[in-house]
C-alpha positions as CSV (number, residue, x, y, z in Angstrom):
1,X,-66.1,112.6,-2.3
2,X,-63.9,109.7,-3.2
3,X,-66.6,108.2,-5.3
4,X,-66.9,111.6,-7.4
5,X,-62.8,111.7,-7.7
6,X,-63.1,108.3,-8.7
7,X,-65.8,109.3,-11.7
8,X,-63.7,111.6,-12.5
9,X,-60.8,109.7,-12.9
10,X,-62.5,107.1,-14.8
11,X,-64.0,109.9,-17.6
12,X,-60.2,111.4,-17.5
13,X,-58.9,107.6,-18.7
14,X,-62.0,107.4,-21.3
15,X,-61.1,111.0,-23.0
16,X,-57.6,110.1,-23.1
17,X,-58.1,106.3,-24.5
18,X,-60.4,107.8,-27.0
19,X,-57.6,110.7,-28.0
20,X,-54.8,107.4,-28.6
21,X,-57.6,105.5,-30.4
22,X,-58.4,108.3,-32.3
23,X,-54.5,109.2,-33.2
24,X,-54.0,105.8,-34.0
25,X,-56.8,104.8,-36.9
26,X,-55.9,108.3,-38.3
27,X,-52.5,108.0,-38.1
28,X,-52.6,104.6,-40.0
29,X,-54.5,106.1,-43.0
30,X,-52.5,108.7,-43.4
31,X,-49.8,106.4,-43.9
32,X,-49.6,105.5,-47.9
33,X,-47.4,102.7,-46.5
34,X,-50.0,101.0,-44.4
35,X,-52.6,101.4,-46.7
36,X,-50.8,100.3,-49.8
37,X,-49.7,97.0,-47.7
38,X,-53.0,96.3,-45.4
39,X,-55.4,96.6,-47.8
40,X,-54.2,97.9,-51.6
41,X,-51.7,94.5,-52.1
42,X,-54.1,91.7,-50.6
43,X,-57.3,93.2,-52.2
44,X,-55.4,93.2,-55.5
45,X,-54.5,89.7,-55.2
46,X,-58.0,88.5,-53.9
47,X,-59.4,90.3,-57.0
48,X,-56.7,88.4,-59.6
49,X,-57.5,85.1,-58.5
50,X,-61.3,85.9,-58.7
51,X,-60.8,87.1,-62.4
52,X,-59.9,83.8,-63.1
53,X,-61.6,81.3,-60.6
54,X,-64.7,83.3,-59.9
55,X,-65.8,80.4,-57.7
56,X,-63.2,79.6,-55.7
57,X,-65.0,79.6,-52.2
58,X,-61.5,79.5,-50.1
59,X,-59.7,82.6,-51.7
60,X,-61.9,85.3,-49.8
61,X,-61.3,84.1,-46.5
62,X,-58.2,83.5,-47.0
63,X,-57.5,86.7,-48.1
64,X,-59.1,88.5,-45.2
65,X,-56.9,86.6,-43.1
66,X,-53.8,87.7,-44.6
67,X,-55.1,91.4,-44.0
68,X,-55.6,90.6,-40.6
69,X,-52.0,88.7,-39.9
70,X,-50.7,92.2,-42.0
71,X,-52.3,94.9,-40.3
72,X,-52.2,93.0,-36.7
73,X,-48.9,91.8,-36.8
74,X,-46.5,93.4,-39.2
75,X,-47.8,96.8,-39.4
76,X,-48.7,97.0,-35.6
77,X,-45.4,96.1,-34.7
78,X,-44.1,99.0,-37.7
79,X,-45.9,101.3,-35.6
80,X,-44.3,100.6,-31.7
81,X,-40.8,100.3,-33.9
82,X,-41.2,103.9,-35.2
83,X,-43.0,105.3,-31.9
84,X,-39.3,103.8,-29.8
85,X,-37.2,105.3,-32.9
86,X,-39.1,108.8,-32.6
87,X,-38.8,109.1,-29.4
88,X,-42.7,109.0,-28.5
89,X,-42.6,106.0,-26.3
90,X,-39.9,107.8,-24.1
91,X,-41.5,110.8,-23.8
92,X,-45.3,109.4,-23.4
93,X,-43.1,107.3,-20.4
94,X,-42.4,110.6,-18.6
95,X,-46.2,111.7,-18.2
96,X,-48.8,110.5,-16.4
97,X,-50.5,108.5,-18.8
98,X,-50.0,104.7,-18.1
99,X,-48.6,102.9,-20.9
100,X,-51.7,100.1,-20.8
101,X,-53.7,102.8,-21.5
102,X,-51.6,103.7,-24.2
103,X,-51.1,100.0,-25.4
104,X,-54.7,99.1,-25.0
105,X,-56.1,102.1,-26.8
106,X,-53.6,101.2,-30.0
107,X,-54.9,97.6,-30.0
108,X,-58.4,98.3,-29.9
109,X,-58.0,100.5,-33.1
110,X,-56.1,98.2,-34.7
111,X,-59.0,95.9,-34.2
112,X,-61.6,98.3,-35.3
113,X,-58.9,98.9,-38.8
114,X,-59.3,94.8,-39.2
115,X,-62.9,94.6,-38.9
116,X,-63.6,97.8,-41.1
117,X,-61.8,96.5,-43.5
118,X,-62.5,92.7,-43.7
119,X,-66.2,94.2,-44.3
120,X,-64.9,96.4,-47.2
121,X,-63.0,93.4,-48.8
122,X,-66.5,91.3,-48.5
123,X,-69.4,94.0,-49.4
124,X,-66.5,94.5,-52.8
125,X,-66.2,91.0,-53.5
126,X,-69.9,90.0,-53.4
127,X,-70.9,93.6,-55.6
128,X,-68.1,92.3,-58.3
129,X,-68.4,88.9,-58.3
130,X,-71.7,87.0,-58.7
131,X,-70.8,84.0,-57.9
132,X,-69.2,84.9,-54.5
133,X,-72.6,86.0,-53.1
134,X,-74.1,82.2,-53.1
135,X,-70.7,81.0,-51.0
136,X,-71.3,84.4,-48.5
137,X,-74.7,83.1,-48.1
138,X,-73.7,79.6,-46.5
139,X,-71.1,81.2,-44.6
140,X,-70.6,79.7,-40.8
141,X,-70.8,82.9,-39.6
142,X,-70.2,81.7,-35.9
143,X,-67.0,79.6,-36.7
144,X,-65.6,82.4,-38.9
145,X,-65.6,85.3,-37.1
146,X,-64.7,83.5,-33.7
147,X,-61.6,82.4,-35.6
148,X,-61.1,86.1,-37.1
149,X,-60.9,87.3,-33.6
150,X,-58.9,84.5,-32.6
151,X,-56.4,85.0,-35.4
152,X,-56.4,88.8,-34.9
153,X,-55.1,88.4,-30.7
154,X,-53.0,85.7,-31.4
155,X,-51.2,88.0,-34.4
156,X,-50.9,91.0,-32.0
157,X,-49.7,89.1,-29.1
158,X,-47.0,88.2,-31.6
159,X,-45.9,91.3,-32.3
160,X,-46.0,92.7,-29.4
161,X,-43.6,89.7,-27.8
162,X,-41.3,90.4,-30.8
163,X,-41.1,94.1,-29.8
164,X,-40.3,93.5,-26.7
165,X,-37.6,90.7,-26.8
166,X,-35.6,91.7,-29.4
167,X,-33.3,95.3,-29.3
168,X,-32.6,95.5,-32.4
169,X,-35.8,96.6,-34.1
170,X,-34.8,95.7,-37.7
171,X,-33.7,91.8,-36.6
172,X,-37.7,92.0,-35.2
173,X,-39.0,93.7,-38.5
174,X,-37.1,90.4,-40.4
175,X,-38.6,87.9,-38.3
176,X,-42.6,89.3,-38.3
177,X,-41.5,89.9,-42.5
178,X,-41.3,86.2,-42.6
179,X,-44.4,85.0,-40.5
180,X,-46.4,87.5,-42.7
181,X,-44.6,85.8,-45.7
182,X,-45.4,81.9,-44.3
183,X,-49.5,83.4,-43.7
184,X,-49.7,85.0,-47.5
185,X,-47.7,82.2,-49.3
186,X,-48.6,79.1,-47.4
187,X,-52.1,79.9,-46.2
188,X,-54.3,80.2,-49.0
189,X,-53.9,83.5,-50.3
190,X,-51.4,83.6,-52.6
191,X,-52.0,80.2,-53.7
192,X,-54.9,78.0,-53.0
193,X,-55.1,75.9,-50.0
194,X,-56.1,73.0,-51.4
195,X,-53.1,72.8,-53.4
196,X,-50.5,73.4,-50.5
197,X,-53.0,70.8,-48.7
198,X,-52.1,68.2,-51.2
199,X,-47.9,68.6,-50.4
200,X,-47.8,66.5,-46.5
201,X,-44.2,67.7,-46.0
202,X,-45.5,71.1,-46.1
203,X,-48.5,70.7,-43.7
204,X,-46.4,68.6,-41.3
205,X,-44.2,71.8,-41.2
206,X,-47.5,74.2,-41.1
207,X,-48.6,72.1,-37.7
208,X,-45.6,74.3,-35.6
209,X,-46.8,77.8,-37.4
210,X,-49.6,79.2,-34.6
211,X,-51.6,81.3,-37.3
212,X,-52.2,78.2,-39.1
213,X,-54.9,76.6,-36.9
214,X,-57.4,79.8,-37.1
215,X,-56.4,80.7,-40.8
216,X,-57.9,77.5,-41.3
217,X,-61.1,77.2,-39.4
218,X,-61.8,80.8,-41.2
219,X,-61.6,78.6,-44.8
220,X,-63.6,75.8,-43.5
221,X,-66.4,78.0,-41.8
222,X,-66.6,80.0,-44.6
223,X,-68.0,76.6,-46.8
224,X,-69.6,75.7,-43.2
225,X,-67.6,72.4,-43.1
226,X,-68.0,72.0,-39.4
227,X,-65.8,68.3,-39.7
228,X,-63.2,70.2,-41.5
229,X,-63.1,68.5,-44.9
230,X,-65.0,70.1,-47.3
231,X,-66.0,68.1,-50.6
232,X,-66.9,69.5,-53.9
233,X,-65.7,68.4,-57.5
234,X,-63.2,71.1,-58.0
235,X,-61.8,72.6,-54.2
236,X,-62.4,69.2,-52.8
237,X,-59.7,70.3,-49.7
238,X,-59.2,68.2,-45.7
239,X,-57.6,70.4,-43.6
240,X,-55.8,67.3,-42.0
241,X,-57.1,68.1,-38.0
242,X,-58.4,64.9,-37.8
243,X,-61.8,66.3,-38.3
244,X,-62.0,67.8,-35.0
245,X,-62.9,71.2,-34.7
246,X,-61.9,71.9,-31.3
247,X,-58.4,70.7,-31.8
248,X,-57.1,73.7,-33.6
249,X,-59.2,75.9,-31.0
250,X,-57.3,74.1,-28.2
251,X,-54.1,75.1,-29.7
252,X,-54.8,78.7,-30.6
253,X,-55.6,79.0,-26.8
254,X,-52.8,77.3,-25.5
255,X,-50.2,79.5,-27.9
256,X,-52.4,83.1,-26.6
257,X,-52.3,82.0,-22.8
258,X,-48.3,81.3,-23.3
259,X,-47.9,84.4,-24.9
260,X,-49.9,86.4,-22.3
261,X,-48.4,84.9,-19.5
262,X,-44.8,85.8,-20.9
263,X,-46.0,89.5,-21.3
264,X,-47.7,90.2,-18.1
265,X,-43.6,88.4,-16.2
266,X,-42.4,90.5,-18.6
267,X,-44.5,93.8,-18.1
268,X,-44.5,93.5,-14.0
269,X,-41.0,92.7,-13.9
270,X,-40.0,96.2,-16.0
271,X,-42.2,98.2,-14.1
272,X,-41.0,97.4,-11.3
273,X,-37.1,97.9,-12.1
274,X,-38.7,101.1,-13.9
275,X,-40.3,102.7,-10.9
276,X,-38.2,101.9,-7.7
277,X,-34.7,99.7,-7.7
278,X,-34.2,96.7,-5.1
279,X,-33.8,99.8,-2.1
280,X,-36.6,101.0,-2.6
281,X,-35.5,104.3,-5.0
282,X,-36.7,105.8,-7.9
283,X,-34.6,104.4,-10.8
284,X,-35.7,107.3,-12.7
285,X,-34.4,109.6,-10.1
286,X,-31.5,108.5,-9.8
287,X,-30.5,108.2,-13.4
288,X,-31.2,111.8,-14.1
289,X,-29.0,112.5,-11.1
290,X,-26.4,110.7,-12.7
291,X,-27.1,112.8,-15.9
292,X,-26.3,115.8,-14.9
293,X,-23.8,115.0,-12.0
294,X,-21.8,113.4,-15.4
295,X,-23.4,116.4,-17.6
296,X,-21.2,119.3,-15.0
297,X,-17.8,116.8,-15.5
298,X,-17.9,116.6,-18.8
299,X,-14.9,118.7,-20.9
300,X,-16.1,118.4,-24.2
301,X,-19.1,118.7,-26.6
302,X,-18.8,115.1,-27.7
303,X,-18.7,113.7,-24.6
304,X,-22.0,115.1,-23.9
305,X,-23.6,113.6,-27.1
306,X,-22.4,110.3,-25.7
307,X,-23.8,110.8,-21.9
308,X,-27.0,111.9,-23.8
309,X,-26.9,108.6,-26.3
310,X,-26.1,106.5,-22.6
311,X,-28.7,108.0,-20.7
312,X,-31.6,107.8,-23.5
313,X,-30.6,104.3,-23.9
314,X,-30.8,103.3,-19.8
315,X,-34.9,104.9,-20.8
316,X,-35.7,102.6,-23.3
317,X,-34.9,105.1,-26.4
318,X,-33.6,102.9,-29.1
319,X,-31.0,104.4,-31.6
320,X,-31.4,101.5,-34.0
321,X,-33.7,103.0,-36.6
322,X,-32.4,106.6,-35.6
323,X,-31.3,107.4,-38.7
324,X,-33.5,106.4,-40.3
325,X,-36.3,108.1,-38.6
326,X,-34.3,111.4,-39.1
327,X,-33.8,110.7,-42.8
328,X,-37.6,110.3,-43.4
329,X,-38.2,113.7,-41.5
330,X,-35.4,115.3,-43.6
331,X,-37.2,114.3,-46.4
332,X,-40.6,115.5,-45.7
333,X,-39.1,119.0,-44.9
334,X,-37.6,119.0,-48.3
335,X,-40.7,118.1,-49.9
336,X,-42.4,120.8,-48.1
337,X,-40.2,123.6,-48.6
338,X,-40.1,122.6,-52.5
339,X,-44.5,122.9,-52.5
């Protein structure tokens, strides 16, 4: 009996990972936001350069890795802001459903959303572009797409630190703004590496920015420059790793084991002030308790608002992005009721 209760159990978790995977992809494409930023803005820019530097055998990678550190980092961490603003996250907290379920169903999307779309970017480029067809065919297949995934968890791990640590969502929102600014800008996308390569100052800085060391193991595997210098006549370029290719491996692995290992404190520590206090009650108990023991002494209709503001905040409901949450669903109403 326990093992069929147990099958059970497991196909309960599978139908409802596959509902939050499902929400999640479709829920992103629905959003004009995300798919204007993750894949309309970088594929625009990939296409630019190619118009003019049809040859360039840096600017593909380097643009799928901008998608990823976009749609990984920024817009994944968009998503768990609005999901706290909306009030999702709270009530999803009240059912049964555990959270890594939740979490793990969301990042497994957003994985699936990276993939899809790097492939898009590359079957476009190589139709449009000649030339880029003879640099897909040398590719390093095995050093690019181990740094992809590399790039990808490091990114999410990011933003899901960010997230957690900092309160107020729009000083988070600022500081994953500027990473994704430092991985467009300084990373071979908007400009070409091998110029930014040729500034030291500005690769002595890059050697404390973590996305650096996969974003540039994607370029060199993509000419197949296993030493990491890569030497042609025109995007002549030496990543300056010392020509060792496990260096920047070694780092991405130390920066995703620190990050993981400052989650799963984290994560433990929560859910176990969550669930039961240092007696051994239910925290959750005994704030709604305290809700409506304060509810029934109230005198006034303000008051209330501010016990229900209190309490929501004790739950993890954040009031930061309220507003503007409720302005956005204002909006939509109006936009409705015009149609």
């Amino acid at each position: 009996m326990s093992g069929i209760s147990l099958k059970l159990k497991e196909r309960k978790n599978l139908r409802i990972f596959y509902h939050f995977y499902k929400l999640y992809i479709k829920s992103f494409f629905s959003s004009p936001i995300s798919v204007f930023l993750g894949m309309i803005i970088v594929t625009f820019t990939l296409f630019m350069w190619l118009l003019f530097r049809e040859g360039d055998p840096f600017i593909l990678a380097s643009a799928i890795g901008a998608m990823v550190a976009r749609v990984a980092m920024q817009l994944f961490h968009r998503n768990l802001v609005l999901q706290k603003a909306n009030g999702f996250t709270t009530i999803m907290n009240f059912t049964p459903v555990n959270p890594l379920l939740r979490m793990s169903a969301s990042i497994v999307a957003n994985l699936t959303i990276c993939l899809g779309m790097g492939f898009v970017m590359i079957m476009a480029t190589i139709a449009i572009f000649p030339e880029q067809r003879e640099i897909v065919a040398g590719v390093n297949w095995t050093m690019f797409l181990s740094a992809v995934f590399l790039l990808w968890f490091l990114v999410i791990l990011m933003a899901i630190t960010i997230d957690m640590f900092f309160k107020n969502a729009m000083k988070g929102m600022i500081l994953i703004i500027t990473m994704y600014i430092f991985v467009y800008n300084l990373l071979g996308c908007a400009y070409p590496y091998q110029i930014i390569a040729n500034y030291s100052w500005l690769n002595i800085m890059l050697y404390t920015f973590p996305p650096r060391y996969m974003m540039n193991v994607m370029q060199a595997g993509w000419v197949n420059a296993k030493n990491l210098v890569y030497n042609d006549p025109e995007f002549s370029v030496d990543w300056k790793l010392k020509g060792n290719l496990a260096l920047p491996y070694i780092v991405t692995f130390a920066c995703i084991i620190l990050l993981l290992t400052i989650l799963i404190m984290v994560i433990i520590i929560k859910a176990k002030y969550h669930k039961k206090d240092g007696y051994g009650s239910s925290v959750i108990l005994k704030l709604s308790t305290k809700y409506i023991r304060d509810i029934k002494r109230s005198t006034s209709f303000e008051e209330i608002q501010n016990l229900r503001k209190e309490h929501l905040e004790k739950l993890g409901y954040r009031f930061d992005d309220e507003i503007e949450v409720k302005a956005s669903i204002k909006k939509k109403k109006i936009k409705k009721g015009r149609k």
